[in-house]
Each structure stands twice: as C-alpha cells, then as structure tokens.
Backbone as CSV, one residue per row, in Angstrom:
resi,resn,N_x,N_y,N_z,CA_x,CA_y,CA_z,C_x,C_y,C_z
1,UNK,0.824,-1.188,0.000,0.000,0.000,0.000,0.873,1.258,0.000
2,UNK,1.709,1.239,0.536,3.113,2.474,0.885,3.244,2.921,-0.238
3,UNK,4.125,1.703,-1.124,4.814,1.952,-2.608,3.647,1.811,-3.602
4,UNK,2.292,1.537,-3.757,1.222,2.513,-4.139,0.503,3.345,-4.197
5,UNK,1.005,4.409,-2.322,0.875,5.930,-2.508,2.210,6.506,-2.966
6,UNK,3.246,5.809,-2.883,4.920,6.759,-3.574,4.509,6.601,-5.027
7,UNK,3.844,5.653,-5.955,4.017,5.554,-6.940,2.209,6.436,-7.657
8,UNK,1.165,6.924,-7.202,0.557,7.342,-7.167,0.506,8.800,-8.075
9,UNK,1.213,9.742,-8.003,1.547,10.752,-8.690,2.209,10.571,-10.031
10,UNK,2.779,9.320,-10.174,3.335,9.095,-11.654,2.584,8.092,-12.701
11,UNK,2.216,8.751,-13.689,0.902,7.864,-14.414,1.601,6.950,-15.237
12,UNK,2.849,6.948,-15.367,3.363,6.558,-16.493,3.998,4.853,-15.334
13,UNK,3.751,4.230,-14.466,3.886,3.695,-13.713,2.605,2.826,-13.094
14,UNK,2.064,1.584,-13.295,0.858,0.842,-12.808,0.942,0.918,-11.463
15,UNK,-0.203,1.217,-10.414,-0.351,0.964,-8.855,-0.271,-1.049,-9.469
16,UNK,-0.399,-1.091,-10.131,-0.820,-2.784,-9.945,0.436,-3.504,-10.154
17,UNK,0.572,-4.717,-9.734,1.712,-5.346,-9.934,1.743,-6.073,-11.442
18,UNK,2.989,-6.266,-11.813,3.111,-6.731,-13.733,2.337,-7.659,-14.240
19,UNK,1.656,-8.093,-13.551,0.283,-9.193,-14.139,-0.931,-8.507,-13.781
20,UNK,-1.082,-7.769,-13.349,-2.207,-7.069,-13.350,-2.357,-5.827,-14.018
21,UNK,-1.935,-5.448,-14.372,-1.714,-4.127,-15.291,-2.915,-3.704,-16.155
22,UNK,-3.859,-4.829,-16.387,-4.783,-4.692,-17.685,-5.935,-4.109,-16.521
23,UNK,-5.693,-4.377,-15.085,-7.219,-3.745,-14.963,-6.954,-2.375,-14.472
24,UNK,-5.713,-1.929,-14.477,-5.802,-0.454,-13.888,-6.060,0.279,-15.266
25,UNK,-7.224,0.842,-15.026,-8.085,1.774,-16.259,-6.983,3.072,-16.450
26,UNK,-6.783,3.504,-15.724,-5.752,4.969,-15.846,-4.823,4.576,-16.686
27,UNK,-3.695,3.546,-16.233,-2.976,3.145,-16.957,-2.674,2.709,-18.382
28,UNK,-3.958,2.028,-18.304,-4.269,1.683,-19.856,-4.706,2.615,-21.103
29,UNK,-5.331,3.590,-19.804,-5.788,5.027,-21.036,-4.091,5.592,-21.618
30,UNK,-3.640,5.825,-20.311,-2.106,6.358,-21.055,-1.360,5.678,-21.572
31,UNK,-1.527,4.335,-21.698,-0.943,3.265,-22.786,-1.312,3.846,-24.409
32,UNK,-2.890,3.726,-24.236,-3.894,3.958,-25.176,-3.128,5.250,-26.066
33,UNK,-3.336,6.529,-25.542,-2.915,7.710,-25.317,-1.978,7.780,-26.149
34,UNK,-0.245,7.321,-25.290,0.568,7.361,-26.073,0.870,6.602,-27.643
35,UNK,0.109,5.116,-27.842,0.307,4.577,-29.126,-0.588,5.589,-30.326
36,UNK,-1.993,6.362,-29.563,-2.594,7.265,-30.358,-1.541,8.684,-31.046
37,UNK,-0.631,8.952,-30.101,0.557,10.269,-30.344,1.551,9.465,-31.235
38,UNK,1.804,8.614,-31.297,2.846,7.727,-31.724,2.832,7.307,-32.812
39,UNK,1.417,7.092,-33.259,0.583,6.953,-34.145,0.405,8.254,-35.364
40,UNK,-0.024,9.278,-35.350,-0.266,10.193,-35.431,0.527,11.569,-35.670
41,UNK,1.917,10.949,-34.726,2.755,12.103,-34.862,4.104,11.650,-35.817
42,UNK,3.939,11.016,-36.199,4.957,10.102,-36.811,5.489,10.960,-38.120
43,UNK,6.770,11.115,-38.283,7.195,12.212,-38.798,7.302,11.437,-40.552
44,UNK,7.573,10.470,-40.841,7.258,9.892,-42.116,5.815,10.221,-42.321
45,UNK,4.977,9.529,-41.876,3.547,9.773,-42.233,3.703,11.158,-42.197
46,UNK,3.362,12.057,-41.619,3.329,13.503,-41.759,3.599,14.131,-42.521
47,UNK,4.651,13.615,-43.187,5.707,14.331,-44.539,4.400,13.449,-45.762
48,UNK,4.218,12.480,-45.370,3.611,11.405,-46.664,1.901,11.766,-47.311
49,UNK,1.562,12.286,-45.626,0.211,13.139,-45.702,0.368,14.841,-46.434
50,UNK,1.259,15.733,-46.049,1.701,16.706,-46.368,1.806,17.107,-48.196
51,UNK,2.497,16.148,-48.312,3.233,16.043,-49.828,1.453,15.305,-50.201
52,UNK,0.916,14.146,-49.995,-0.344,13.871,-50.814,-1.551,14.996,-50.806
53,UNK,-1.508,15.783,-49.522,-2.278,16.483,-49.943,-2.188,17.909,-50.451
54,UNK,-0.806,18.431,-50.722,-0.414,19.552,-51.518,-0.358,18.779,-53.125
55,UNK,-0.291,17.607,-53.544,-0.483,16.854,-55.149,-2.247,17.321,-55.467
56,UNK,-2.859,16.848,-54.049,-4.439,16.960,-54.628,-4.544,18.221,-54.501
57,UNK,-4.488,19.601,-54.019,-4.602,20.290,-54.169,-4.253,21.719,-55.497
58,UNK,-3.016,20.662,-55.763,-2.447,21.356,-56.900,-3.018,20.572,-58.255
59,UNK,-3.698,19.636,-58.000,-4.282,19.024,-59.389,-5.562,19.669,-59.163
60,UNK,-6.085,19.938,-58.265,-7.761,20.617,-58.445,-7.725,21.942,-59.225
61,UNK,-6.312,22.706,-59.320,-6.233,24.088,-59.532,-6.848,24.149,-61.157
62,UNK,-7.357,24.857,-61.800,-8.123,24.593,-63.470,-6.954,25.549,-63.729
63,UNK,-6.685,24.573,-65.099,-5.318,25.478,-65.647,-6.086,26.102,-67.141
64,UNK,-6.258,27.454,-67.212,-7.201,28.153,-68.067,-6.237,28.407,-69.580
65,UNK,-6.656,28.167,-70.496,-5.317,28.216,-71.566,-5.472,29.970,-72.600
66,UNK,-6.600,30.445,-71.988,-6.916,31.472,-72.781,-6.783,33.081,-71.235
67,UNK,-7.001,33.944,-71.795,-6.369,35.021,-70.985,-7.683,35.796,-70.051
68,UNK,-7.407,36.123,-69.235,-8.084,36.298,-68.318,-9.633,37.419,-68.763
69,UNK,-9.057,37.950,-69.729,-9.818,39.067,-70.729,-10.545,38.464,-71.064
70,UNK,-10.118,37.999,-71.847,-11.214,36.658,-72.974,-11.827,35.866,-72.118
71,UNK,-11.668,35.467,-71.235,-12.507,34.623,-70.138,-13.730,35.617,-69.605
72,UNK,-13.553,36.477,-69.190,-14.230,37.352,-68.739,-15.043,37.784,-69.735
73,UNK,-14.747,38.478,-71.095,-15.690,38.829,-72.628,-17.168,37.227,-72.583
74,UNK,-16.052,36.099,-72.663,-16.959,35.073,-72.938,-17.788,34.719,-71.813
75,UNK,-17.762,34.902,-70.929,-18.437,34.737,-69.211,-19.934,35.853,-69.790
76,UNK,-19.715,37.055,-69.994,-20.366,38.389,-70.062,-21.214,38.115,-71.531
77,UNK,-20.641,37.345,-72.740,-21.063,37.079,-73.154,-22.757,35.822,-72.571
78,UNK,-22.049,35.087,-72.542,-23.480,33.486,-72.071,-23.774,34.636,-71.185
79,UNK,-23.447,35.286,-70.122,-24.698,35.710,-69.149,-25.420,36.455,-69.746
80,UNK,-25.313,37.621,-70.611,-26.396,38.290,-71.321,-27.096,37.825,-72.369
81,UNK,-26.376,36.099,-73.127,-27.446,36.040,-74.048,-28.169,34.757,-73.267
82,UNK,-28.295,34.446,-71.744,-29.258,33.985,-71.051,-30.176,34.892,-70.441
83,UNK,-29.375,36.277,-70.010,-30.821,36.639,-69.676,-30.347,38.425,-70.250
84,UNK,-31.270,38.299,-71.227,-31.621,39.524,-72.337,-31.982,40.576,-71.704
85,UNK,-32.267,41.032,-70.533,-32.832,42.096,-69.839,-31.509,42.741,-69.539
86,UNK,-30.994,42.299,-69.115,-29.607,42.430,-68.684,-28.176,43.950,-68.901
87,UNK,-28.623,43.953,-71.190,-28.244,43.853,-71.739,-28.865,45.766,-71.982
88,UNK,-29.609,46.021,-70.836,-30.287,47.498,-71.351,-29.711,48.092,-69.999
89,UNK,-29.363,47.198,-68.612,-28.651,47.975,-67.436,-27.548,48.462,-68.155
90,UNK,-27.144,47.467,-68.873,-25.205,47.894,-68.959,-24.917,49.761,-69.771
91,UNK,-23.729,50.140,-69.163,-23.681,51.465,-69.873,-23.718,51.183,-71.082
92,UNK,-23.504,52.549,-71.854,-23.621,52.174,-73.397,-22.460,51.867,-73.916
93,UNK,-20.995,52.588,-73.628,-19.720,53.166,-73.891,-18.611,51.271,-73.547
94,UNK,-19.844,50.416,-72.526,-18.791,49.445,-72.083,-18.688,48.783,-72.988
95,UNK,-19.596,48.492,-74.016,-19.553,47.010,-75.038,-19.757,47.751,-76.540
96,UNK,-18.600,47.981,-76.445,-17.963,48.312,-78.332,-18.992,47.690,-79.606
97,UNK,-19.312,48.275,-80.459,-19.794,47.893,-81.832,-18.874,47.293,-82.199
98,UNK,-18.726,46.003,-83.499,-17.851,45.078,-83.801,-17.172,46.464,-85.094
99,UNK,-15.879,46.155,-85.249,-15.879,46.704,-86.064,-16.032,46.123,-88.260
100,UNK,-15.752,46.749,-89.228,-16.833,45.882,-90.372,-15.405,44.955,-90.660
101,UNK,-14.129,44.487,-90.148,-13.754,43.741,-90.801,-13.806,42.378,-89.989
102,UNK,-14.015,43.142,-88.838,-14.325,41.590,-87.797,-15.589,41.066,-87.571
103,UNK,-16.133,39.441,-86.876,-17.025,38.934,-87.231,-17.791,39.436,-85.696
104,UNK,-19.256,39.602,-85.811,-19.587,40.087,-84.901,-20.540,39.316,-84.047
105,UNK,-20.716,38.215,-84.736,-21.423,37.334,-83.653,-20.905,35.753,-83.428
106,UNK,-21.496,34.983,-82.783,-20.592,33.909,-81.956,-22.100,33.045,-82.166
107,UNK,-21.722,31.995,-82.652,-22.559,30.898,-82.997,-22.305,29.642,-81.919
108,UNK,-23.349,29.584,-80.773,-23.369,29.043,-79.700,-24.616,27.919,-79.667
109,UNK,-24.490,26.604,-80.441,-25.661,25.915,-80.667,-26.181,26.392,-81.245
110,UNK,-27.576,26.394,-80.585,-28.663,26.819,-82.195,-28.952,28.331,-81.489
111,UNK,-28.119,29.219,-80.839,-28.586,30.026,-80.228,-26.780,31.436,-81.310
112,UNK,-27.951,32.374,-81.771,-27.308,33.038,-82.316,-26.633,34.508,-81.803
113,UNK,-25.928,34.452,-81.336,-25.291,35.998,-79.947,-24.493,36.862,-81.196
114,UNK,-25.050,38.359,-81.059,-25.155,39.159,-82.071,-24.719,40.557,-81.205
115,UNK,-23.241,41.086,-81.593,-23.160,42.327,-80.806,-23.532,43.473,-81.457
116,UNK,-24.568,44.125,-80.953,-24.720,45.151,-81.743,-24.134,46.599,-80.839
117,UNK,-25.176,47.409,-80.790,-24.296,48.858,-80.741,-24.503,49.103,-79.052
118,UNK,-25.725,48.877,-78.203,-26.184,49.360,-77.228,-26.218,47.551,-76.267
119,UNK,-25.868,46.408,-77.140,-25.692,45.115,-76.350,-25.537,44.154,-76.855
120,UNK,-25.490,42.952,-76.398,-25.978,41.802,-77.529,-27.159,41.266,-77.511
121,UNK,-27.317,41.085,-78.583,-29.069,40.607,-79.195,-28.631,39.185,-79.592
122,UNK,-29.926,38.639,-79.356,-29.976,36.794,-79.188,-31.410,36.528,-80.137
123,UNK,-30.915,36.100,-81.231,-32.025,35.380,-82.004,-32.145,33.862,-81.553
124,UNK,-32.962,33.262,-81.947,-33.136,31.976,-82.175,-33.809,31.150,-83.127
C-alpha cells in the first residue's frame, strides 16, 4: 500500500503489480494515449500526408489556356445572351460595336449571340 501511494503521482507507472496491469483503467488510457501520439505524430507519415495532400490540391487548380480578358468577354457574353434584360442595365460606352472587318457574332448551338451597338441581341 506504501509503494502505491509513492508511486501514485506518476501515471506513467501501474499501482498494480506486472500481471495485473490490464485492470488499472488509468494506466491503460495512457498506454492507449501514447500509441494514439505515436501513431499520429509520426514524422514519415506527416511528410507522406503533407506532400499527398499539396499533389491533390495542386491538381484541383483549373489550368485556363486562354487570358483572363477573354474569359471574362466570354463569361459576359453566355450571361447576357441567357438573360436579355440584362443587356439594357449595362452602360452604353462598355460594349464596343464590332468593327466591319471583324465577325460580330458567336454561334453558340442553335442560339445566335449578335453584338450590336447598345448590347448583344440573341435570335433563335
């Protein structure tokens, strides 16, 4: 009983003698405990998790092959020839008349996008 109040303050140490060890619950949690840190902190895995998930992250990135302009024209484009109302907020000065040697509309399915002077107009 003595040398299980001296040994009392140190967890890392069973009150129970070496065959009994499995029923002191404390003990076993910090068994538990440490194979969970041991587990977990493990400096291979860490590096192995690290590096796999900077690969998936850098493969999700969309690699765009056209320029940020043109992405944006064609974005502005589909949104105004989905919704045609759109196309009378915008100032007048933002969306240029085509000029006569270039082509001025964009054949998108059966849906015909037509820039004219004040927006684009959408036949069908």
């Amino acid at each position: 009983m003595a040398v299980g109040a001296l040994m009392l303050p140190r967890i890392d140490h069973s009150l129970m003698p070496d065959g009994f060890q499995r029923l002191d619950g404390g003990f076993n949690a910090y068994i538990c405990y440490l194979h969970v840190q041991t587990a977990y902190r493990n400096p291979v895995l860490r590096v192995f998790c690290q590096i796999l998930s900077d690969e998936t992250r850098h493969n999700r990135e969309r690699k765009w092959t056209c320029s940020a302009q043109a992405r944006a024209r064609w974005f502005l484009a589909l949104t105004l020839a989905r919704n045609p109302q759109l196309a009378s907020d915008r100032k007048l000065g933002s969306l240029q008349a085509p000029k006569p040697g270039q082509g001025g509309c964009v054949k998108h399915g059966d849906v015909k996008i037509e820039v004219g002077r004040y927006g684009l107009i959408q036949d069908k």
